[in-house]
GUVEXDO-305762 format. One record per residue (C-alpha): z, y, x. Coordinates in pm, whole numbers, padded with zeros to 5 digits, always signed. Each point is the difference from the previous one (the first is absolute). Example, Ala and Ser with C-alpha at 12.3 -4.5 7.8 and 13.67 -1.06 7.14 Angstrom:
+00780-00450+01230
-00066+00344+00137
// end
This chain:
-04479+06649-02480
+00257+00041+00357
+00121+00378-00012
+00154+00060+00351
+00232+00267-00024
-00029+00202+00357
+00121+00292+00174
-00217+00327+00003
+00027+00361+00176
+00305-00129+00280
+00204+00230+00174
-00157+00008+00323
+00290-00185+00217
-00067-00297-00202
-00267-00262+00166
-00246-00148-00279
+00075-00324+00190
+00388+00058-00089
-00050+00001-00401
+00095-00330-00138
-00349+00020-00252
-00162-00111+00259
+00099-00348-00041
-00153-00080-00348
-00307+00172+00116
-00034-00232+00299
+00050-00304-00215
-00240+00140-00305
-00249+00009+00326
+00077-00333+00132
-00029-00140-00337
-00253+00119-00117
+00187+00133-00290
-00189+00315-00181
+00205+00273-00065
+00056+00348-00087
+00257+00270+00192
+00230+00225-00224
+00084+00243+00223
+00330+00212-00007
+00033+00309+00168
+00273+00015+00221
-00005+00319+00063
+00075+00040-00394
+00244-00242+00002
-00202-00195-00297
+00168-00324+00114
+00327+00133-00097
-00162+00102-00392
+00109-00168-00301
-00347-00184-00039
+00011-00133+00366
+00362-00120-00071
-00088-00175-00328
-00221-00226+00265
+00262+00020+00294
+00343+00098-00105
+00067+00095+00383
-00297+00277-00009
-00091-00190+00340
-00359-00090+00108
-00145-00234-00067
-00043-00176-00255
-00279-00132-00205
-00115-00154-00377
-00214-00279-00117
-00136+00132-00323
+00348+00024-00219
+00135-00183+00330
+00261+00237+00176
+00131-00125+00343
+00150+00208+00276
+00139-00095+00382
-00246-00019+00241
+00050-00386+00095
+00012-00086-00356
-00338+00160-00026
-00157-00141+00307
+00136-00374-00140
-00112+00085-00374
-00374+00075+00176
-00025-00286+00208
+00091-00222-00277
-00232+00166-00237
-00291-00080+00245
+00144-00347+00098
-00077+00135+00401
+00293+00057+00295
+00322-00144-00191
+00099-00345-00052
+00000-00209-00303
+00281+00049-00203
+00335-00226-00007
-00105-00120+00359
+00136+00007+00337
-00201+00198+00122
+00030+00246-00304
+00371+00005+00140
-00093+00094+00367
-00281+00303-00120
+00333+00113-00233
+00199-00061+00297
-00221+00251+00226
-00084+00248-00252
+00434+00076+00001
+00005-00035+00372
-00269+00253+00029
+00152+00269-00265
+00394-00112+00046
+00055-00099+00363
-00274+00134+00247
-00067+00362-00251
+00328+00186-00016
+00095+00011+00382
-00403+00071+00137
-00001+00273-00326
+00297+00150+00057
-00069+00014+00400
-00287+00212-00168
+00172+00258-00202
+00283+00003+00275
-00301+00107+00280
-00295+00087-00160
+00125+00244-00269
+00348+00095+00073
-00046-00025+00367
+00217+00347+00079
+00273-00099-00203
+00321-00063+00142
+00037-00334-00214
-00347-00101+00093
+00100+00035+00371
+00299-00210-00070
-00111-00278-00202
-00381-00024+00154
+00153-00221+00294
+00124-00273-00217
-00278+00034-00254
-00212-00069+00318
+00205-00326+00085
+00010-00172-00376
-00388+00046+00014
-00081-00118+00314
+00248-00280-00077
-00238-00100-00359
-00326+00035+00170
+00127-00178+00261
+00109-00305-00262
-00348+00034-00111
-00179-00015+00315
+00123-00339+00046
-00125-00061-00341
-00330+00096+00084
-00002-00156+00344
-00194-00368-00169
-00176+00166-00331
-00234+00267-00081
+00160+00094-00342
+00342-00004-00154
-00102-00331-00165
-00189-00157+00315
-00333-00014+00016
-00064+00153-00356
-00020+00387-00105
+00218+00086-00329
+00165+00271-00133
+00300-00014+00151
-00223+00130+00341
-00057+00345-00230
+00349+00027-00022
+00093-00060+00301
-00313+00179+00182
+00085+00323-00242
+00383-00025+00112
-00135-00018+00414
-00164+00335-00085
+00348+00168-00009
-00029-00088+00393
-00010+00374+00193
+00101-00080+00315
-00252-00238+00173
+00272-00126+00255
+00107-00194-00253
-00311-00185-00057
-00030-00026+00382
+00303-00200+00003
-00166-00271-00241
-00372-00084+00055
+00004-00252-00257
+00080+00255-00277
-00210+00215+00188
-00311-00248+00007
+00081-00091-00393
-00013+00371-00132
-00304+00086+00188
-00171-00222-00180
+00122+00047-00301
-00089+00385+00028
-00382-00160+00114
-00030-00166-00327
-00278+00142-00258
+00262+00036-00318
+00221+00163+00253
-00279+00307+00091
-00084+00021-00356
+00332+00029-00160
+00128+00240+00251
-00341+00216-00032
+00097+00002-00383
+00303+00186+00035
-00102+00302+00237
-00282+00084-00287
+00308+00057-00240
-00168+00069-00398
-00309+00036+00157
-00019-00378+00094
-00239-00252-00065
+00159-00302-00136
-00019-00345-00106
-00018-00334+00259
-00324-00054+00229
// end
């Protein structure tokens, strides 16, 4: 059985839509995957106890296990679940397992840290005097990835063309770290692309899983 390790009781600054969980329960959803939720109070700080680090030695969230199966790192999860229900990722040792691999680092390595850190930088530190210094920049290296990716997006629905996988979750769950709307203003493609992904059914359920907390309902439609 898929144990999703997820994020309960959130200091209120924090967005649902921010916490990195959401990505294996958007791909659990869109696979069809059954699953269960461990939840881990943040407010306790269970993810940094010695049982939560014997599953994920950073205390980070999330994470999940397979039965006796421990795997943590949200893209590794999302791959791991799409390959468990053969649905949204590439055979294996093809090229087009090499372009999903390619997307899913573009997504987390290249397009993440500048939009995320605009984020912290305006969002939650916006009175700070390093905040005010840096947020200009921050603003330029993201507009300058989603701009990369707009003309990425200008010919193809998806990351991979004309086919959903899970390198979308990752890079759909990254866009939510967007806070400033100008910035999708200045890319419709992105703009169109993320809309839609935010339309899709696994989407609304995942993302209704999380507000529910330990009081969730869980396991894929």
């Amino acid at each position: 059985m898929i144990t999703l390790y997820c994020a309960s009781n959130l200091p209120p600054f924090l967005k649902r839509h921010w916490v990195r969980d959401l990505r294996g329960l958007w791909a659990a959803e869109e696979c069809g995957v059954p699953y269960q939720v461990h939840w881990l109070d943040a407010g306790k700080g269970e993810a940094r106890e010695a049982t939560y680090k014997a599953i994920n030695p950073f205390g980070t969230i999330p994470a999940m296990t397979d039965d006796s199966f421990v795997l943590f790192e949200s893209a590794a999860i999302v791959s791991y679940l799409c390959d468990k229900a053969g649905r949204n990722i590439p055979v294996p040792r093809s090229k087009e397992r090499a372009l999903y691999d390619q997307w899913c680092f573009a997504a987390l390595n290249t397009v993440e840290p500048p939009v995320f850190q605009l984020m912290i930088a305006s969002a939650l530190n916006k009175d700070a005097t390093w905040a005010k210094e840096r947020a200009p920049q921050l603003r330029e290296a993201a507009i300058g990835r989603l701009s990369a990716l707009d003309r990425v997006l200008t010919d193809r629905a998806f990351l991979l063309g004309d086919t959903f996988s899970g390198a979308d979750i990752l890079m759909g769950q990254v866009l939510n770290f967007i806070v400033d709307g100008s910035l999708l203003d200045a890319v419709p493609c992105v703009k169109a692309y993320y809309a839609g992904l935010k339309l899709r059914p696994a989407y609304v359920r995942a993302l209704a899983v999380q507000p529910s907390g330990k009081n969730a309902a869980v396991g894929a439609q």
